[in-house]
N, C-alpha and C positions, 0 to 999 in steps of 0.2 A: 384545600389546604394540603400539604404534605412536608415534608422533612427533605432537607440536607443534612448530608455527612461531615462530621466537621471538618474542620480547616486543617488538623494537627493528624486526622486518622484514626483519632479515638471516637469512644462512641456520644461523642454531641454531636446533638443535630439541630439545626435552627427552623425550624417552623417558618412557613411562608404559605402567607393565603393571599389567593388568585381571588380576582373579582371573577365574580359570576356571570357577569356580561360577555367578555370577554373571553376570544379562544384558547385553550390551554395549549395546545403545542405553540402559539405566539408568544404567551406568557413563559413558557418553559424557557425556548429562546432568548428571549433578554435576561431570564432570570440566569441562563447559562454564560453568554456572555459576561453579565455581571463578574458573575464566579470564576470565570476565568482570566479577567482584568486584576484580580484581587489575589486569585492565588492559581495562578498558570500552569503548576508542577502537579498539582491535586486532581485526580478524577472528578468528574460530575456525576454527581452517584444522589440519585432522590426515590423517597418511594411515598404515595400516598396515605394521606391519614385512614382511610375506610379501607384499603388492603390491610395496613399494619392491624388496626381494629380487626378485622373479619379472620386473621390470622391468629390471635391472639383467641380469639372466642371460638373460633371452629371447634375446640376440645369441650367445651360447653354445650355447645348446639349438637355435637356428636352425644353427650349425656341425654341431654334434654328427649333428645328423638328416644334415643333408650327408654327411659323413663317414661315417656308416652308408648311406646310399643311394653313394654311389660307391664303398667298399670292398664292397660286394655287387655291384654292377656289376663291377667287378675280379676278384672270387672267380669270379663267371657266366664272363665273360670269358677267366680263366687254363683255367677246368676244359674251354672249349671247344679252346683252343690245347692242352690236353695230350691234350685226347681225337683230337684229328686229328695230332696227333705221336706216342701211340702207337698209333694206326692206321697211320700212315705204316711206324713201327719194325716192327712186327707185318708188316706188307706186304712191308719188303726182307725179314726172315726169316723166310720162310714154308719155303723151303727147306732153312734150320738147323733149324727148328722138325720140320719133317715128318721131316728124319734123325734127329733128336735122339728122336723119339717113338717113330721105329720101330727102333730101341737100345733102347726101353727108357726114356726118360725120363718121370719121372712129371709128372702135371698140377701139381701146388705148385715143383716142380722146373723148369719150363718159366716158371709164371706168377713165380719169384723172380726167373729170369734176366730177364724182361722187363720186369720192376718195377724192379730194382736200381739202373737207371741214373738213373732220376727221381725215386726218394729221394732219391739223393747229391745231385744237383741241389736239389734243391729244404733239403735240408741246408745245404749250400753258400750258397743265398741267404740263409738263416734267419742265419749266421753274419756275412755281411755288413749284415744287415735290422736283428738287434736292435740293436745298436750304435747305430747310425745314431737308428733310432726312439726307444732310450733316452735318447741327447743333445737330441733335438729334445723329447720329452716333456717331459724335466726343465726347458728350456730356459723353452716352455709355461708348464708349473706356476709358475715365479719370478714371472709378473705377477701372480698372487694372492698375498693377506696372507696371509690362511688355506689351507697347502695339505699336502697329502700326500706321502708318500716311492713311488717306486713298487718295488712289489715284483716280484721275481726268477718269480713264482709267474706271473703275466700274461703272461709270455712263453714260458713252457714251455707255458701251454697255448695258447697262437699257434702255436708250434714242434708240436707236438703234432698239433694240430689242422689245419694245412700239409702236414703227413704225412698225415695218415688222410682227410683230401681227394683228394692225388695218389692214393694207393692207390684209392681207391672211384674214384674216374675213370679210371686206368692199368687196374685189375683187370677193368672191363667187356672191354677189348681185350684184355687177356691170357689172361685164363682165353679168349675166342672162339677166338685164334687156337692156344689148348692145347688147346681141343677138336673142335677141327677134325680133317678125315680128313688123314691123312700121305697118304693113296694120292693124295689130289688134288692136295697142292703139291707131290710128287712130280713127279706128271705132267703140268704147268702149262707145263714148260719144251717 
């Protein structure tokens, strides 16, 4: 499919879709001649419907890549801030850790307690987050004619996948400092 210029110089354009089967520079050609039986004095001036489209959204798809390279930079960014916050946390409780291990606590049982508090956390944001994101989305989508509903389904797995981050970043420092010797934060002091 693509567009003709109108007939008068303004900006109408009549629409014309090419069968599929068929060559486009053959089709172009009769479609030209057409055009110039009709109105002789007029240029043939046509531009495709997927150029005009990919023209039109190029400043979108230029966001979009943004938006993916800075939320990845963000992600990079948080997973360092949590890895040296439970490093830090891991560090004051070396002491709880090393009592708690030589009682008897198990390694999943040590790495829960030390994980715990950065789920809630980060729970916590997720409940402030989505909202927030889901107003400004939908807010978004209204400049377009043609648009979508967003579903419930894209933020469980953001929510989802915030969690199983924390975890795999928190878990390096937890399980280390679950398995770590108690005789040594013991005798640290």
């Amino acid at each position: 499919m693509f567009f003709l210029k109108g007939l008068n110089g303004s900006t109408n354009w009549i629409n014309v879709k090419i069968n599929p089967h068929s060559s486009v520079s053959e089709a172009l050609s009769r479609i030209e001649a057409v055009f110039k039986n009709i109105a002789p004095s007029f240029p043939f001036e046509f531009k495709f419907v997927d150029e005009e489209y990919a023209t039109k959204f190029a400043k979108e798809e230029r966001i979009a890549n943004l938006i993916s390279l800075f939320a990845i930079l963000a992600i990079f960014i948080s997973c360092l801030g949590l890895l040296g916050l439970s490093s830090f946390v891991a560090e004051q409780r070396t002491k709880e850790i090393g009592i708690r291990k030589t009682l008897g606590a198990s390694i999943q049982g040590l790495w829960k307690m030390l994980s715990k508090d950065f789920v809630l956390l980060v729970f916590i944001s997720c409940l402030l987050a989505v909202p927030a994101s889901y107003f400004l989305m939908n807010e978004w989508l209204q400049n377009f004619e043609y648009r979508t509903e967003i579903s419930i389904w894209v933020f469980l797995v953001t929510v989802i996948g915030a969690v199983f981050i924390t975890l795999l970043t928190v878990s390096f420092q937890a399980l280390k400092a679950a398995l770590m010797n108690p005789v040594k934060s013991l005798r640290s002091e």
